[in-house]
C-alpha positions in Angstrom: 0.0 0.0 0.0 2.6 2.6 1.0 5.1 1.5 -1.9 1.2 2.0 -4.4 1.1 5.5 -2.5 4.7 6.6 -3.3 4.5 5.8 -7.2 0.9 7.5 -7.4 1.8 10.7 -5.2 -0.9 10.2 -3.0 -1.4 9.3 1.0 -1.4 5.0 1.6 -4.9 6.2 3.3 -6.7 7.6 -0.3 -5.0 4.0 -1.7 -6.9 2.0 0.7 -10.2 4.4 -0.2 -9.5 3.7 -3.8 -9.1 -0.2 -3.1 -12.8 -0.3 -0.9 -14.5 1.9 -3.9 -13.4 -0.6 -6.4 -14.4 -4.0 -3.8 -17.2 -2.6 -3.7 -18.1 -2.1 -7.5 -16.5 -5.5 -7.7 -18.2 -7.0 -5.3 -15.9 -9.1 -4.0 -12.7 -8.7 -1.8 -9.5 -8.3 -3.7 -7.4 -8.5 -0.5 -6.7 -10.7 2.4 -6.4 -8.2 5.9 -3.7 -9.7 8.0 -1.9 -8.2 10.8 1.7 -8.5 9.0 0.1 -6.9 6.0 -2.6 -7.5 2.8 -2.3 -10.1 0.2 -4.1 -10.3 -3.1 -7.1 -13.1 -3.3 -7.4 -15.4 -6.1 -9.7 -13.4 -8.2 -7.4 -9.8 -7.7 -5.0 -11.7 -9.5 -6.9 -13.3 -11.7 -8.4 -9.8 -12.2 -4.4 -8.6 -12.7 -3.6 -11.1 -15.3 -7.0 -10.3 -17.4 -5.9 -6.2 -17.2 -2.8 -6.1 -16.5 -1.8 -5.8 -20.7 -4.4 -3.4 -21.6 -3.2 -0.6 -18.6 0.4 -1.4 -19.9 -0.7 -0.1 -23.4 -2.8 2.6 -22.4 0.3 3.6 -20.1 2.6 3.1 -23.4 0.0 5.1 -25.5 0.7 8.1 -23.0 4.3 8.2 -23.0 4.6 8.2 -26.4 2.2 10.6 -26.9 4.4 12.8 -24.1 7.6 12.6 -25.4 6.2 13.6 -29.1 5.1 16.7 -27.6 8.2 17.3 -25.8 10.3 16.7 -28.7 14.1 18.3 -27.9 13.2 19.0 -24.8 14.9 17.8 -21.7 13.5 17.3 -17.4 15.5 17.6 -14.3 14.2 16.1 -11.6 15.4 17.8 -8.1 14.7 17.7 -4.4 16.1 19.7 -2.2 16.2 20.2 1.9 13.2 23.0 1.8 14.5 25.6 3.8 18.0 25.6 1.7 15.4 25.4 -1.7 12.9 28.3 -0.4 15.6 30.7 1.0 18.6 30.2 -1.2 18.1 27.8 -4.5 15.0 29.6 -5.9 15.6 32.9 -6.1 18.9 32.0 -8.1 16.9 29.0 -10.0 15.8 31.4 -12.8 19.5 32.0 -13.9 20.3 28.3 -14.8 16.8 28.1 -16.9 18.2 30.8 -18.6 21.3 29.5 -19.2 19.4 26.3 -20.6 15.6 26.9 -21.8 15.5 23.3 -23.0 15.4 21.7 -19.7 12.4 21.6 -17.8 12.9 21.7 -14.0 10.4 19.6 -11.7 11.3 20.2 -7.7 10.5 17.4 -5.5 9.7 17.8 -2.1 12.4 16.2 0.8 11.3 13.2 2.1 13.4 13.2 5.2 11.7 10.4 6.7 12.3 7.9 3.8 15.4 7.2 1.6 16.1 9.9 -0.8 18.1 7.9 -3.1 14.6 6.9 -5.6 14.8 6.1 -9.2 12.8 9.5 -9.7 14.5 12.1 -8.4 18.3 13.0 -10.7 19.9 15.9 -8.1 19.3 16.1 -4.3 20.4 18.8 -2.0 21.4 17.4 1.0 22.6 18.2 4.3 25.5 15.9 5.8 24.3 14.1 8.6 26.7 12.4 11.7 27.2 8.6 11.0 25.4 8.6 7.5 27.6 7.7 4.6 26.8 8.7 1.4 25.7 5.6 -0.9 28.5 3.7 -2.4 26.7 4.9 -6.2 26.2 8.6 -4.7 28.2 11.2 -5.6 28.0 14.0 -3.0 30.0 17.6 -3.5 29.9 20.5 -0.8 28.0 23.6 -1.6 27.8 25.6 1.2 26.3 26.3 4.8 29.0 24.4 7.4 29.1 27.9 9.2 26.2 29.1 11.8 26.1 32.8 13.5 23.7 34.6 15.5 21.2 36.7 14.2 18.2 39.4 15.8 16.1 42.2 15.5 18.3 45.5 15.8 16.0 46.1 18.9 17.5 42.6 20.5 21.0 43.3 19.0 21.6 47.0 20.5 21.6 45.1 24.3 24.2 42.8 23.4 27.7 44.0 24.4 29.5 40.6 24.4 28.8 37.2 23.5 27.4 35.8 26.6 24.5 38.3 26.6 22.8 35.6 24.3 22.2 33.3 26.9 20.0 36.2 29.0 18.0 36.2 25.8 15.7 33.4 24.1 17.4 31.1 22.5 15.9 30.0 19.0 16.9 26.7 17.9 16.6 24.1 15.2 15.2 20.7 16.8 16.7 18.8 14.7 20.0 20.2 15.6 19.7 21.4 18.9 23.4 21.6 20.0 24.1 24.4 17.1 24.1 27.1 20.0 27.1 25.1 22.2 29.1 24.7 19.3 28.5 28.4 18.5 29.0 29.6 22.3 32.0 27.7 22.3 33.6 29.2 19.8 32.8 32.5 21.2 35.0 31.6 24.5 31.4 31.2 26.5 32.2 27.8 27.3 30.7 26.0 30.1 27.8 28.0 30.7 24.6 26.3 31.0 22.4 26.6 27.9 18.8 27.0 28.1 17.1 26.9 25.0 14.4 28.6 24.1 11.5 27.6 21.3 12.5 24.9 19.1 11.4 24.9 15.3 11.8 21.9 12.6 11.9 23.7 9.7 14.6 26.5 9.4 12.0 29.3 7.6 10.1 29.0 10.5 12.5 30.0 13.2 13.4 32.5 10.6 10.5 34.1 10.7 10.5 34.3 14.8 13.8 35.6 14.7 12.6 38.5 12.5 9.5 39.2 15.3 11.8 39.8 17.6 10.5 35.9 19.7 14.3 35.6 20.3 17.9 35.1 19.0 18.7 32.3 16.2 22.3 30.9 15.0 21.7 30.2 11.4 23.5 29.5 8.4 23.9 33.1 6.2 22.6 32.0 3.5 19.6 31.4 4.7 18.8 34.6 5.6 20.0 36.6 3.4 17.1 38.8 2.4 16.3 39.4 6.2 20.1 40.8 6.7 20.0 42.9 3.4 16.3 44.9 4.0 18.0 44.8 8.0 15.0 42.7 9.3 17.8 41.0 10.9 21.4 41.6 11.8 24.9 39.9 12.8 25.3 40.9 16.5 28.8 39.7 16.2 30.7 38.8 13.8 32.1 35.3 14.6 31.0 32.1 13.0 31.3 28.6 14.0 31.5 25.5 12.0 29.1 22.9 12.3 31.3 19.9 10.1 27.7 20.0 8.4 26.5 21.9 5.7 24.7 21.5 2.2 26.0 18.8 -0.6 24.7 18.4 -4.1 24.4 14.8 -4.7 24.1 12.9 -7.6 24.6 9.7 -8.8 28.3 9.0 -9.9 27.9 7.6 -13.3 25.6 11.0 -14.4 26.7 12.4 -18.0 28.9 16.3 -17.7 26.9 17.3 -20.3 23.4 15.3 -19.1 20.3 18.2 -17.2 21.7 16.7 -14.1 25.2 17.0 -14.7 24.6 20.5 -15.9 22.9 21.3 -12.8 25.4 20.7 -10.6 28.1 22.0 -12.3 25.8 25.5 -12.0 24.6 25.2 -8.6 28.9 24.7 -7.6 29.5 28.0 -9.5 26.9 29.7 -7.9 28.3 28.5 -4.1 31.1 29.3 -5.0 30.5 33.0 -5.8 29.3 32.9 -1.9 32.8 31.8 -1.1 32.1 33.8 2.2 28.8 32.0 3.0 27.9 35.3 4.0 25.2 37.5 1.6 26.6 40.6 3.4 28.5 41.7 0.2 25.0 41.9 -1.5 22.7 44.4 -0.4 24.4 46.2 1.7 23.3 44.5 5.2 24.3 46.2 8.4 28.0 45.0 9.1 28.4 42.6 12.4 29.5 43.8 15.8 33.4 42.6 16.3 33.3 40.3 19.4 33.6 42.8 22.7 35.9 42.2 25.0 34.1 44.1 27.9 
C-alpha cells in the first residue's frame, strides 16, 4: 500500500479508499487483511492477469504521446532540503533556466523520513548528517552552509555587548540540531555556561521568521537569511561564525553524464556557491556589518 502510494503521489490512506471503492463495484474482496500486511485473493490476480496488458498499453500510448510533444526537450528532476530550496536555490533558479531553456525543471519535495536515493528524483540537495555515509553509487560535492552565526532584530541586538548576553535572551533553535548554539558559544570563548534553549522549530523558515519578530535570538547559516540581513529585518550581533562539520551537498549519482540536465545542474549550482565563497550574503545588499566580538 505505501510503496502503491509513493508511485501515485498520494497518501497509503486515499489508496486504501480507492481499493474499498473498487471492492465494492466488484463486489468481491480483492485483499486478504492480516496483521503482517494485505495479500491479493485469487480473483485480484486473476483480475491482474486479465488487465494487466491493456493498462500497460494505455500507459505506453501516454508516453509516447508525451515525449512527441516534448520533442528536444529535456527534465530535471530535483529535491532539495526545503529551507535551503525556499531561501537560497529559488531565487537564483531562474538564472540556470536561462542559461538552458531546453530543460524543464520539476522540484521534488524532501522526504526526510524515507530514503532519498529513488529512481525519480536525478539531483538532491542534502545536508550531511553524523554517521550517515553517502551511498556507495552517490556522488556527493559541498556547496555551502557548514558555518552558523547569531542573528536578531536591531532592537534585540543594540543590548548585546559581548557574547554571553545571548544566553540572558531566548534562544531559538533548530530541533533537529539542537546543539548548534554550544558549538557556537564555544567558539565564542562562552564555554561552560549552561544553555537553556528557548522555542524549538523543525523547519529553518520558521524560526526565521520568529527571529525577525523579535521571539528571540537564532544561530543560522547566512545564506539562509540573506534577504532578512540585506532589507535589516535581521542583523549579525557579532561577527564570529562557528562551524558545524555540516552543511549542504549536491548529490548525484556517480555515473551522471557532464553534459546530461543533471550533470549541468550541478556543475551551475557549484559555481553559484562558489560565488558565496564567504557563506555570507553581506557583500549583496548592503546589510548592516556585524559587531566585532567585545571584550568588555
Amino acid at each position: 500500500m505505501r510503496s502503491a502510494a509513493e508511485q501515485l503521489c498520494v497518501t497509503q490512506a486515499a489508496v486504501s479508499r480507492a481499493i474499498a471503492r473498487l471492492e465494492k463495484h466488484l463486489g468481491f474482496p480483492l485483499f486478504e487483511r492480516r496483521a503482517q500486511g494485505v495479500l491479493p485473493t485469487a480473483r485480484a490476480l486473476d483480475l491482474q492477469e486479465r488487465i494487466e496488458g491493456s493498462v500497460d498499453a494505455i500507459e505506453h500510448a501516454f508516453a509516447e504521446l508525451r515525449q512527441a510533444s516534448h520533442e528536444g526537450r529535456r527534465s530535471l528532476r530535483l529535491c532539495a532540503v526545503a529551507s535551503l530550496g525556499t531561501r537560497w536555490l529559488m531565487p537564483r533558479l531562474s538564472q540556470f533556466q536561462a542559461q538552458h531553456p531546453d530543460i524543464d525543471i520539476e522540484l521534488r519535495q524532501s522526504r526526510r523520513e524515507e530514503t532519498s536515493w529513488v529512481e525519480d528524483i536525478d539531483v538532491w540537495i542534502e545536508i550531511k548528517r553524523a554517521g550517515r555515509p553517502w551511498p556507495r553509487d552517490i556522488g556527493a560535492r559541498y556547496l555551502l552552509g557548514r558555518e552558523i552565526t547569531p542573528v536578531c532584530t536591531p532592537a534585540i541586538a543594540q543590548r548585546l555587548r559581548a557574547p554571553a548576553g545571548v544566553l540572558r535572551e531566548s534562544l531559538l533553535h533548530h530541533t533537529n540540531f539542537p546543539g548548534n548554539w554550544a558549538l557556537w558559544l564555544e567558539a565564542a570563548g562562552v564555554a561552560g555556561e549552561k544553555v537553556k534553549l528557548g522555542g524549538g522549530f523543525d523547519l529553518a523558515s520558521n524560526m526565521i521568521v520568529a527571529a525577525s519578530s523579535g521571539m528571540g535570538v537564532a544561530v543560522v547559516q547566512t545564506c539562509l537569511v540573506e534577504r532578512e540581513l540585506a532589507t535589516g529585518e535581521l542583523v549579525r550581533p557579532f561577527a564570529l561564525t562557528a562551524s558545524t562539520g555540516r552543511g549542504y551537498y549536491v548529490c548525484t549519482r556517480k555515473s551522471v553524464a557532464p553534459d546530461s540536465p543533471a550533470g549541468l545542474f550541478r556543475a551551475w549550482v557549484q559555481g553559484i556557491a562558489r560565488i558565496d565563497v564567504s557563506d555570507s550574503p553581506l557583500h549583496a545588499g548592503g546589510a548592516p556589518p556585524a559587531r566585532p566580538l567585545s571584550t568588555r
